[in-house]
mmCIF file as gemmi writes it, N, C-alpha and C atoms, coordinates in Angstrom:
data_model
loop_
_atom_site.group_PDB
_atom_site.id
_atom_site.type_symbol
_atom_site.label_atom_id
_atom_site.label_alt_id
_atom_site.label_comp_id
_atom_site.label_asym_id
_atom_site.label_entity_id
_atom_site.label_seq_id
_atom_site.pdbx_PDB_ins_code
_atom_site.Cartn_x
_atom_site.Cartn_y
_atom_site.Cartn_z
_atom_site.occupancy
_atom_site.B_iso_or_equiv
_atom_site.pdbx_formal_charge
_atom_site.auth_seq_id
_atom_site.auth_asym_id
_atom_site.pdbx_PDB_model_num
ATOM 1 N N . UNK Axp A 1 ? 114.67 15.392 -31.002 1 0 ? 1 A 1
ATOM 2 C CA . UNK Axp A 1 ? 114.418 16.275 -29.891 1 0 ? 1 A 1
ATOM 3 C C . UNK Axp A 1 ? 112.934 16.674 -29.881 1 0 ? 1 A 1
ATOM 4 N N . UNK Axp A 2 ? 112.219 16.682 -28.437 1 0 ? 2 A 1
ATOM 5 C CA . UNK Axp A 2 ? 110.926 16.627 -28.619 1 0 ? 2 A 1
ATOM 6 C C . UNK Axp A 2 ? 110.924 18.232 -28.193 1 0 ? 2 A 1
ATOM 7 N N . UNK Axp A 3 ? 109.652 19.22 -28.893 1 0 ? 3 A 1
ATOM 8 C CA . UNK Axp A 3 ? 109.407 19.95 -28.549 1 0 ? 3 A 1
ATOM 9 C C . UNK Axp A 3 ? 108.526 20.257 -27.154 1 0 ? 3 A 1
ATOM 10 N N . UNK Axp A 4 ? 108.397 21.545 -26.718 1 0 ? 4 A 1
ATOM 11 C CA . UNK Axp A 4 ? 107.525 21.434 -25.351 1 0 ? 4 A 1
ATOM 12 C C . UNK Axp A 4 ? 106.762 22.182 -25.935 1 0 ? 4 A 1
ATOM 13 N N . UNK Axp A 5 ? 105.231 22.161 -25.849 1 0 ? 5 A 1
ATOM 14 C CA . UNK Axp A 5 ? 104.342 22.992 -26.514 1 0 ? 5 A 1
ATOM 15 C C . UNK Axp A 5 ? 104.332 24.197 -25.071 1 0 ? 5 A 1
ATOM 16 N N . UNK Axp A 6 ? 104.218 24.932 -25.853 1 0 ? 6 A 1
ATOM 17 C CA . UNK Axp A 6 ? 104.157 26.501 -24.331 1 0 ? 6 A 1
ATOM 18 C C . UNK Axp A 6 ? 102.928 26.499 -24.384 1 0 ? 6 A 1
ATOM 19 N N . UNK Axp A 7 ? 102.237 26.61 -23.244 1 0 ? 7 A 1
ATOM 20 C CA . UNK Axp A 7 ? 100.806 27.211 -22.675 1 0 ? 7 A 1
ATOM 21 C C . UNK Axp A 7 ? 101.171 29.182 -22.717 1 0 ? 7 A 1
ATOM 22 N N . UNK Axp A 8 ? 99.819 29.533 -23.348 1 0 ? 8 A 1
ATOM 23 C CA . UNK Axp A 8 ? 99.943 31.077 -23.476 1 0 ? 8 A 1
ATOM 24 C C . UNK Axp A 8 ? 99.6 31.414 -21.63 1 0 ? 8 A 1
ATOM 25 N N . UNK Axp A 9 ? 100.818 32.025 -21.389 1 0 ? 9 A 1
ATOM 26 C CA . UNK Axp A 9 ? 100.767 32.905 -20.31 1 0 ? 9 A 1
ATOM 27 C C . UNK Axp A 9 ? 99.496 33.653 -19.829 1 0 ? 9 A 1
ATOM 28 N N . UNK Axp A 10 ? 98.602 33.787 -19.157 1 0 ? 10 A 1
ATOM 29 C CA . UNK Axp A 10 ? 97.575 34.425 -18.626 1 0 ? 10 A 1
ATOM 30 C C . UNK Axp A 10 ? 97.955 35.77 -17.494 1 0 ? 10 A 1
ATOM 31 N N . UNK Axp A 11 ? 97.308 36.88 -18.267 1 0 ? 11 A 1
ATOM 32 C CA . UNK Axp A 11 ? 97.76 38.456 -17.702 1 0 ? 11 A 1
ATOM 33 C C . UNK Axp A 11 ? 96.599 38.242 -16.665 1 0 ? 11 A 1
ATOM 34 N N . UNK Axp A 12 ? 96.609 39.069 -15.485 1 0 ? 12 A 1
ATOM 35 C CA . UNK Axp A 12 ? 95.523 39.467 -14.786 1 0 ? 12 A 1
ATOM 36 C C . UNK Axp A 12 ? 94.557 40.188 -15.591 1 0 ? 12 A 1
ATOM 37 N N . UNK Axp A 13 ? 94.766 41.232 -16.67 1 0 ? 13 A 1
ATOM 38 C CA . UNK Axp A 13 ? 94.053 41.329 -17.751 1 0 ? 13 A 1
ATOM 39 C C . UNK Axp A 13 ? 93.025 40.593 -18.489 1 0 ? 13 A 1
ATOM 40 N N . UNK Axp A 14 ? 93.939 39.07 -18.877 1 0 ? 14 A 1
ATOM 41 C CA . UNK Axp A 14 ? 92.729 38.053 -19.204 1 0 ? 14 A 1
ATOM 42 C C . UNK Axp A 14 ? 91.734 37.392 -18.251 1 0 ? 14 A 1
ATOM 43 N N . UNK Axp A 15 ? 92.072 37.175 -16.872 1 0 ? 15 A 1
ATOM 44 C CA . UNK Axp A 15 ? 91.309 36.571 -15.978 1 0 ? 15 A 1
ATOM 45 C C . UNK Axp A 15 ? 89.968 37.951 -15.165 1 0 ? 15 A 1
ATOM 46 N N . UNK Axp A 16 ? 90.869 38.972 -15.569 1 0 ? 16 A 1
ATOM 47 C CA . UNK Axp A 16 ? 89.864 40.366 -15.006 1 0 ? 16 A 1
ATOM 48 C C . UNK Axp A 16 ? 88.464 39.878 -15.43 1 0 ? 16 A 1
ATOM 49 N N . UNK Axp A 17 ? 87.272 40.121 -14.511 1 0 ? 17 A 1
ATOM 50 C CA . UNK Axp A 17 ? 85.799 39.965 -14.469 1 0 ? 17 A 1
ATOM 51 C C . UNK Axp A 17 ? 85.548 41.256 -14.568 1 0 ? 17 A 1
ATOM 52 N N . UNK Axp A 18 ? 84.591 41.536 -15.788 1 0 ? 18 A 1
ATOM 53 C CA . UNK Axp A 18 ? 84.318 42.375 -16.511 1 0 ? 18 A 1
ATOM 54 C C . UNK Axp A 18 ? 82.547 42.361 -17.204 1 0 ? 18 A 1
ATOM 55 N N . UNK Axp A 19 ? 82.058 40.91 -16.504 1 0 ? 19 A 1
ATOM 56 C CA . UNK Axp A 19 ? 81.028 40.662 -17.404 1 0 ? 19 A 1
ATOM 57 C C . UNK Axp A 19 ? 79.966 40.675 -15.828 1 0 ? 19 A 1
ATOM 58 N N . UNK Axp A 20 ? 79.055 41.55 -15.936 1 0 ? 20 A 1
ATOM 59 C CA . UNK Axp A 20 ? 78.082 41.596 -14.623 1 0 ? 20 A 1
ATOM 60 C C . UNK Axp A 20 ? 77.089 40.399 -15.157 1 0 ? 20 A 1
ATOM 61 N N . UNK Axp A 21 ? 76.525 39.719 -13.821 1 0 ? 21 A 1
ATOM 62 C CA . UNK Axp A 21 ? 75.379 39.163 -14.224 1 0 ? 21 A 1
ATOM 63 C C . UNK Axp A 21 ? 74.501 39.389 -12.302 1 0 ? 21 A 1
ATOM 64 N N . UNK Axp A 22 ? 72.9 39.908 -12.933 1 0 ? 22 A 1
ATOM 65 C CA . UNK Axp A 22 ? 72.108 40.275 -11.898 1 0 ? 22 A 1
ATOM 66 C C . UNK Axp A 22 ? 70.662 39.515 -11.625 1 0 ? 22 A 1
ATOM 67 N N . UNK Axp A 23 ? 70.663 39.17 -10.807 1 0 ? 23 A 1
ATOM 68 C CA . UNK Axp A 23 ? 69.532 38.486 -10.576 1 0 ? 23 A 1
ATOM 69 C C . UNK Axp A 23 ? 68.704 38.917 -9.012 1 0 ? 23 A 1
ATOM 70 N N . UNK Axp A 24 ? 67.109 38.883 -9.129 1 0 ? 24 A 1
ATOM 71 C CA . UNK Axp A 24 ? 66.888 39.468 -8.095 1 0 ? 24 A 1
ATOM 72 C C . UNK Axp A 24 ? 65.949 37.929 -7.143 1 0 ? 24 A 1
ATOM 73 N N . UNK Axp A 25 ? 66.045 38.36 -6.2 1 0 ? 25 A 1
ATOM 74 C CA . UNK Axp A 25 ? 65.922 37.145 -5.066 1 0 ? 25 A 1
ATOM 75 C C . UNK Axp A 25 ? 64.358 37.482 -3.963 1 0 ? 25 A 1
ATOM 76 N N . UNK Axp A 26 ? 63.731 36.817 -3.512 1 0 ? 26 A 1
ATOM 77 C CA . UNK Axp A 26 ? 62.617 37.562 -3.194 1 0 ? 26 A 1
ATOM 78 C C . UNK Axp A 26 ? 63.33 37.314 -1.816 1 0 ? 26 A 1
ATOM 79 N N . UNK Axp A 27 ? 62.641 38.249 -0.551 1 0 ? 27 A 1
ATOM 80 C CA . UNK Axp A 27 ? 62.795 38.368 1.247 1 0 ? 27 A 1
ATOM 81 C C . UNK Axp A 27 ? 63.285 36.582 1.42 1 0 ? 27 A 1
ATOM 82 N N . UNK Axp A 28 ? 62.247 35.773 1.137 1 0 ? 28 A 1
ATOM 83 C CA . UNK Axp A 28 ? 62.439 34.551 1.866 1 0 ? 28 A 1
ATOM 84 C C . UNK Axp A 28 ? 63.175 33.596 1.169 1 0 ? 28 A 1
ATOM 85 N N . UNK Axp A 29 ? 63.899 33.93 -0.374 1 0 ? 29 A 1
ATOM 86 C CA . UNK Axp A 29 ? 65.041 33.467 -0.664 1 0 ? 29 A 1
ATOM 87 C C . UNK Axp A 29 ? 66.71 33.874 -0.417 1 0 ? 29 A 1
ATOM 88 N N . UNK Axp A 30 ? 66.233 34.95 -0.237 1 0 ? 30 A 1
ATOM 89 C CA . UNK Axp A 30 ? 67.155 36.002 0.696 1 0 ? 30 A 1
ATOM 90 C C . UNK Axp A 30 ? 67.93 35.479 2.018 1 0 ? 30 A 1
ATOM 91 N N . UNK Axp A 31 ? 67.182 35.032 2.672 1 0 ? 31 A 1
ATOM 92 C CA . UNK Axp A 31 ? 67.012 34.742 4.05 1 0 ? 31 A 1
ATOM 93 C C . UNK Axp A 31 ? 67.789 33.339 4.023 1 0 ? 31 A 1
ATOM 94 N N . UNK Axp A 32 ? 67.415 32.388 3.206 1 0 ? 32 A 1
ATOM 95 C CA . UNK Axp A 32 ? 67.928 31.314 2.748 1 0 ? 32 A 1
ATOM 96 C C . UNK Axp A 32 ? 69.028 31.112 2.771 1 0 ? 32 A 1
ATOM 97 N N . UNK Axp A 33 ? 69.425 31.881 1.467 1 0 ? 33 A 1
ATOM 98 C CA . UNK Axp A 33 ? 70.868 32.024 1.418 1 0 ? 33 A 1
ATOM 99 C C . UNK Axp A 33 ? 71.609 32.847 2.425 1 0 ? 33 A 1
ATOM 100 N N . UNK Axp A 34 ? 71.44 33.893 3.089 1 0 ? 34 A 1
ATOM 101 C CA . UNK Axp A 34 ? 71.882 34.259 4.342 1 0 ? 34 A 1
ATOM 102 C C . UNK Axp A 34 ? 72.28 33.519 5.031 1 0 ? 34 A 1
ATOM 103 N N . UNK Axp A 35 ? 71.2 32.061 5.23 1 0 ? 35 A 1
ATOM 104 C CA . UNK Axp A 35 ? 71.677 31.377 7.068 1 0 ? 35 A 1
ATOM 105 C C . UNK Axp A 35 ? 72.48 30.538 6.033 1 0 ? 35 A 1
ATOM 106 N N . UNK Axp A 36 ? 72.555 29.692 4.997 1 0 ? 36 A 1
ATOM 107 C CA . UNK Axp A 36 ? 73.677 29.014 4.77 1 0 ? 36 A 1
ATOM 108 C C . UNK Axp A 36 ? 74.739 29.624 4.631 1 0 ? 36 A 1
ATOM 109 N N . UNK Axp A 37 ? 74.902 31.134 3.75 1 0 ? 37 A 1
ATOM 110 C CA . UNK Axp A 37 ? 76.835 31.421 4.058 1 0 ? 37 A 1
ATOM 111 C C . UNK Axp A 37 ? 76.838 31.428 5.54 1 0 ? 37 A 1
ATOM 112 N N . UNK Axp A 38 ? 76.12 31.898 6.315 1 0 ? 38 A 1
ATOM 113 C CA . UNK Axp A 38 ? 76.448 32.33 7.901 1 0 ? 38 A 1
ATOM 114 C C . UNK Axp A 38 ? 76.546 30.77 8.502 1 0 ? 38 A 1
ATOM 115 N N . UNK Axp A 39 ? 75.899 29.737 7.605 1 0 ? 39 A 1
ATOM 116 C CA . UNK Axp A 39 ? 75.939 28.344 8.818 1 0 ? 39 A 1
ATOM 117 C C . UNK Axp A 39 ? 76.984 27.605 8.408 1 0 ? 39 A 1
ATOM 118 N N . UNK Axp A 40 ? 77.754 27.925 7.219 1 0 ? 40 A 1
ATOM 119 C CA . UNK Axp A 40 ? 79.143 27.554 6.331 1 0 ? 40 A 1
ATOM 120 C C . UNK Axp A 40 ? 80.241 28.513 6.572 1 0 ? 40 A 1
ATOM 121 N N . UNK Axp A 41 ? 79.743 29.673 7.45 1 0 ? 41 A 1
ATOM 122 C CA . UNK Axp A 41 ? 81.117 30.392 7.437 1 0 ? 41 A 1
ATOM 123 C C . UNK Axp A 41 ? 81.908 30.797 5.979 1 0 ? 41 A 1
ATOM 124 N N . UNK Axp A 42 ? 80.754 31.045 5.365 1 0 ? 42 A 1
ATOM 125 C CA . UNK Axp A 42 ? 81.321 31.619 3.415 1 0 ? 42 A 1
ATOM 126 C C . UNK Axp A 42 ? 81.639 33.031 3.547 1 0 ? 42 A 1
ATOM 127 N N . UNK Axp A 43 ? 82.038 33.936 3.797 1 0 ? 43 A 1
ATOM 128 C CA . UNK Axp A 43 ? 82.514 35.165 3.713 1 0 ? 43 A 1
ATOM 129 C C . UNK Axp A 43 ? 82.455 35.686 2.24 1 0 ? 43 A 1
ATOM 130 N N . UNK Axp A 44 ? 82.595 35.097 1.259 1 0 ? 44 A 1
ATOM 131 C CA . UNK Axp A 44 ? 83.164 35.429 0.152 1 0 ? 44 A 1
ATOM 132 C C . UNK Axp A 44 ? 81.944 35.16 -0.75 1 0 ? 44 A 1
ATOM 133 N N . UNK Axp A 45 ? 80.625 35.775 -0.875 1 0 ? 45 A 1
ATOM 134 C CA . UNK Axp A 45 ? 79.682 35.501 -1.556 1 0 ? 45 A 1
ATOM 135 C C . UNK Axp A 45 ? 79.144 35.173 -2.964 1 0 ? 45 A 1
ATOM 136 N N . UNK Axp A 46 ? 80.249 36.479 -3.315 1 0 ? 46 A 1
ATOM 137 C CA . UNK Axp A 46 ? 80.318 36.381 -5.073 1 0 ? 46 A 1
ATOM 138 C C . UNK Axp A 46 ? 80.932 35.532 -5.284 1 0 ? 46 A 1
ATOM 139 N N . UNK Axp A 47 ? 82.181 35.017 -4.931 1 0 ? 47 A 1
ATOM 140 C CA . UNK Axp A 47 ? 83.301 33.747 -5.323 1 0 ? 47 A 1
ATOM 141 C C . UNK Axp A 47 ? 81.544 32.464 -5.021 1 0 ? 47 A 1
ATOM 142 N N . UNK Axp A 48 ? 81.414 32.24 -3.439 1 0 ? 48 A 1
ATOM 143 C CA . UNK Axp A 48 ? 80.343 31.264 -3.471 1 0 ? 48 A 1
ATOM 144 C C . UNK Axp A 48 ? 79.456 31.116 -4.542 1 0 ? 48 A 1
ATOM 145 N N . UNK Axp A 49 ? 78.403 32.142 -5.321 1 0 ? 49 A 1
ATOM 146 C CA . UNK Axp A 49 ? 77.642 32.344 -5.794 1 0 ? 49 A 1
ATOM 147 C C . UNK Axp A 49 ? 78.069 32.032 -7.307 1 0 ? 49 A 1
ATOM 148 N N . UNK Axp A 50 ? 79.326 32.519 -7.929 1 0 ? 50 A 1
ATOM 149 C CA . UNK Axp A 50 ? 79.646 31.819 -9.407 1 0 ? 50 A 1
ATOM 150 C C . UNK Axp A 50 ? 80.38 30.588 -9.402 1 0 ? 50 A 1
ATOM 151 N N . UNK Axp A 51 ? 80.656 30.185 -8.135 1 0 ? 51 A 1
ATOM 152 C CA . UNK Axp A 51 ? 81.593 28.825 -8.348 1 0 ? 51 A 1
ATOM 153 C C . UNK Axp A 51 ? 80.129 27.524 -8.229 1 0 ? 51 A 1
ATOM 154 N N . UNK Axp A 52 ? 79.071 28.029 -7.315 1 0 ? 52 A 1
ATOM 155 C CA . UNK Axp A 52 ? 78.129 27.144 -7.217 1 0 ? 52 A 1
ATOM 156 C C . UNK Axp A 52 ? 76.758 27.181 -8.558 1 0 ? 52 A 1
ATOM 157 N N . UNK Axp A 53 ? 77.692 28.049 -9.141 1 0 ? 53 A 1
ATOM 158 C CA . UNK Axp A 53 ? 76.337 28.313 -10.568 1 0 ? 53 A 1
ATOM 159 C C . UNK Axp A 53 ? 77.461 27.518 -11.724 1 0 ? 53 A 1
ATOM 160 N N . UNK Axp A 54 ? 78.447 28.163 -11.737 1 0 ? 54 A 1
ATOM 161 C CA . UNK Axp A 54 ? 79.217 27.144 -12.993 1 0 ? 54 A 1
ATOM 162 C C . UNK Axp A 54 ? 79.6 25.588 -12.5 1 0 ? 54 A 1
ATOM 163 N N . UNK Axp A 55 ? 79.72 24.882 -11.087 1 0 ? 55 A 1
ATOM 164 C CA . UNK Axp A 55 ? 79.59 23.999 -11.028 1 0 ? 55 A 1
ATOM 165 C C . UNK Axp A 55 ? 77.979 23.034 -11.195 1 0 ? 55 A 1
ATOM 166 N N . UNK Axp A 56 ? 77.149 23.723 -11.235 1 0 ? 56 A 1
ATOM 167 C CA . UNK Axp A 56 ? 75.847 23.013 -11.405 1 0 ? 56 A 1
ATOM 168 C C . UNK Axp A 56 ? 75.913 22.455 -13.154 1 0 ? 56 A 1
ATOM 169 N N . UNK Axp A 57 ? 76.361 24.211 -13.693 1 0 ? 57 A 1
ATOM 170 C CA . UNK Axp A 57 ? 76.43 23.976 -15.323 1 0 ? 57 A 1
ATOM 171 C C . UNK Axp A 57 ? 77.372 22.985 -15.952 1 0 ? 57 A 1
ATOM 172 N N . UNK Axp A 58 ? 77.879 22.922 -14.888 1 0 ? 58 A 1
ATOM 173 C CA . UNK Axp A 58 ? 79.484 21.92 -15.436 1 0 ? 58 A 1
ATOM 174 C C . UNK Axp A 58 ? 78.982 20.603 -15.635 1 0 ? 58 A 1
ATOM 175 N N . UNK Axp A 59 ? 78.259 20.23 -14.404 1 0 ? 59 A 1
ATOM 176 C CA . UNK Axp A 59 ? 77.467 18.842 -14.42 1 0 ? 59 A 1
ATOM 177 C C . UNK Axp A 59 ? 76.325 18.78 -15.481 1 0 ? 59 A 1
ATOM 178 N N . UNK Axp A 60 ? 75.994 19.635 -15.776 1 0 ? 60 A 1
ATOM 179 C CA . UNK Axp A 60 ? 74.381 19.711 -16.718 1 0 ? 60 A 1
ATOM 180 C C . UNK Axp A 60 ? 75.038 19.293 -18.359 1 0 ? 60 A 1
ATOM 181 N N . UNK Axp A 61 ? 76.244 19.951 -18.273 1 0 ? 61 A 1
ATOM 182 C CA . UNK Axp A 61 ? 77.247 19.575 -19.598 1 0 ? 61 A 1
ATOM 183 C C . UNK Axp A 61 ? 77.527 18.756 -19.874 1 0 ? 61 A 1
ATOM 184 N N . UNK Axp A 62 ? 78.341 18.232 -18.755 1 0 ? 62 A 1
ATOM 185 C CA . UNK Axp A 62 ? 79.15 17.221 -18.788 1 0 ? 62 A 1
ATOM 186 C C . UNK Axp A 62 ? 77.748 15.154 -18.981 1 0 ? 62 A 1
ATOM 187 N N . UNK Axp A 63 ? 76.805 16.129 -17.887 1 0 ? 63 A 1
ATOM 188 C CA . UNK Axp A 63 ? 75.488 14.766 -17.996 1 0 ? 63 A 1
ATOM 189 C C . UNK Axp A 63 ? 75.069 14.533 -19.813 1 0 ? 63 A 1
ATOM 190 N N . UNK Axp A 64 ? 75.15 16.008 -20.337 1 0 ? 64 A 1
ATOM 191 C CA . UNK Axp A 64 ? 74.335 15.962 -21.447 1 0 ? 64 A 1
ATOM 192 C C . UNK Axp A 64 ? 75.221 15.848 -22.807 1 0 ? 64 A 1
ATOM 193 N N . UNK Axp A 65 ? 76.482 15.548 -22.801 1 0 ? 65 A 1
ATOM 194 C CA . UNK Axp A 65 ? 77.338 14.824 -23.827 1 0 ? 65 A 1
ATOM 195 C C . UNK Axp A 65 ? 76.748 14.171 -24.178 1 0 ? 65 A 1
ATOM 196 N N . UNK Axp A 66 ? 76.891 14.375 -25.942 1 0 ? 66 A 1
ATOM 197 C CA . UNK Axp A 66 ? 76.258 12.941 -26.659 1 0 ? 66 A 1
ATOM 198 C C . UNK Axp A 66 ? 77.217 11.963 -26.578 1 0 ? 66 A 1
ATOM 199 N N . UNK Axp A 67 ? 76.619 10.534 -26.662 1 0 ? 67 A 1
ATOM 200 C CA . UNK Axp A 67 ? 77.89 9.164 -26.603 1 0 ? 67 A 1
ATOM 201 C C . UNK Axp A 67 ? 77.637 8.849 -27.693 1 0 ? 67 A 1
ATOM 202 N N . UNK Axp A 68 ? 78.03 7.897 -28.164 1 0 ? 68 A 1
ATOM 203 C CA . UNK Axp A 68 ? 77.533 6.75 -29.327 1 0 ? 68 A 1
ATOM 204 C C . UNK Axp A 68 ? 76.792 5.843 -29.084 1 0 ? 68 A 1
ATOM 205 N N . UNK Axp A 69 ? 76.687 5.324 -27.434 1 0 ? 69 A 1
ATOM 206 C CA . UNK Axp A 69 ? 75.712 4.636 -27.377 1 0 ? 69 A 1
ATOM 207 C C . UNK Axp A 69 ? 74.896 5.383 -26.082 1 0 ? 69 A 1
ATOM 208 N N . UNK Axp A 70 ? 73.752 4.521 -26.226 1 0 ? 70 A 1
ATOM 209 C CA . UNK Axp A 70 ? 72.708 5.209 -25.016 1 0 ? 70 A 1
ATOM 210 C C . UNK Axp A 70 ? 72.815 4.157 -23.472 1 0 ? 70 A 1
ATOM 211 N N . UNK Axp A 71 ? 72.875 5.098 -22.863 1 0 ? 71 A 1
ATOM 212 C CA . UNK Axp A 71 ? 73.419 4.23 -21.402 1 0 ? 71 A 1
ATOM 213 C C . UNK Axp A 71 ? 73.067 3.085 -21.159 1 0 ? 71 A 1
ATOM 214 N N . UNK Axp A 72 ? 71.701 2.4 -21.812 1 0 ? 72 A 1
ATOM 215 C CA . UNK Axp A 72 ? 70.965 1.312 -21.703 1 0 ? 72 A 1
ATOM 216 C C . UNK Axp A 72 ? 71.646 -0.174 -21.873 1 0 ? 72 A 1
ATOM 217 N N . UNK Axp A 73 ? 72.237 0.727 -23.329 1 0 ? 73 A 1
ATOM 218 C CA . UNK Axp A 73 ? 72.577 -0.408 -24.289 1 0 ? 73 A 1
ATOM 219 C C . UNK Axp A 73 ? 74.478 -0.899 -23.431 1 0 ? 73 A 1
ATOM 220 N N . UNK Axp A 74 ? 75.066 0.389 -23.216 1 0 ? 74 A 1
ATOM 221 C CA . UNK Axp A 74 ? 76.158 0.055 -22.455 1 0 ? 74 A 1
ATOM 222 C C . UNK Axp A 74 ? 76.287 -0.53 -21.279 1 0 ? 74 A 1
ATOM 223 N N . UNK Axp A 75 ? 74.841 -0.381 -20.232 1 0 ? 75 A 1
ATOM 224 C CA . UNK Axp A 75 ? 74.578 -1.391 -19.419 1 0 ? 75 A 1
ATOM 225 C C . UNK Axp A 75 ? 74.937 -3.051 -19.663 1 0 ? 75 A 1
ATOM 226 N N . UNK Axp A 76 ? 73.998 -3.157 -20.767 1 0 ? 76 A 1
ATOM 227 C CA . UNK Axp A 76 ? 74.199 -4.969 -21.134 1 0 ? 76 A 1
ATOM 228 C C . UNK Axp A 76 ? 75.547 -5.415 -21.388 1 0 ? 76 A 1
């Protein structure tokens, strides 16, 4: 008989955002980002603003895995 491994249940507790992060933006970066949520219809700024910062990091991660070999050599 095979066991089922259980995934630990997640409380709104654990997913609660609790950790601020602040950054300041000058007038004409401001403005920037203004006409794109307004030309995307983004309503939801903060959701926009950490989903488009941890997806950049995700890629920067995911690019910068070490392999065993170097892309060069896996080319040939």
């Amino acid at each position: 008989m095979k066991r089922k491994s259980k995934k630990p249940i997640r409380t709104l507790e654990d997913v609660k955002r609790r950790q601020r992060m602040v950054c300041l933006l000058s007038d004409d970066e401001m403005r920037i980002v203004d006409r794109y949520l307004e030309k995307y219809k983004i309503t939801n700024k903060s959701r926009w603003l950490r989903e488009t910062v941890l997806t950049v990091i995700h890629r920067h991660i995911e690019e910068d895995y070490p392999m065993l070999f170097c892309e060069h050599d896996m080319r040939r």
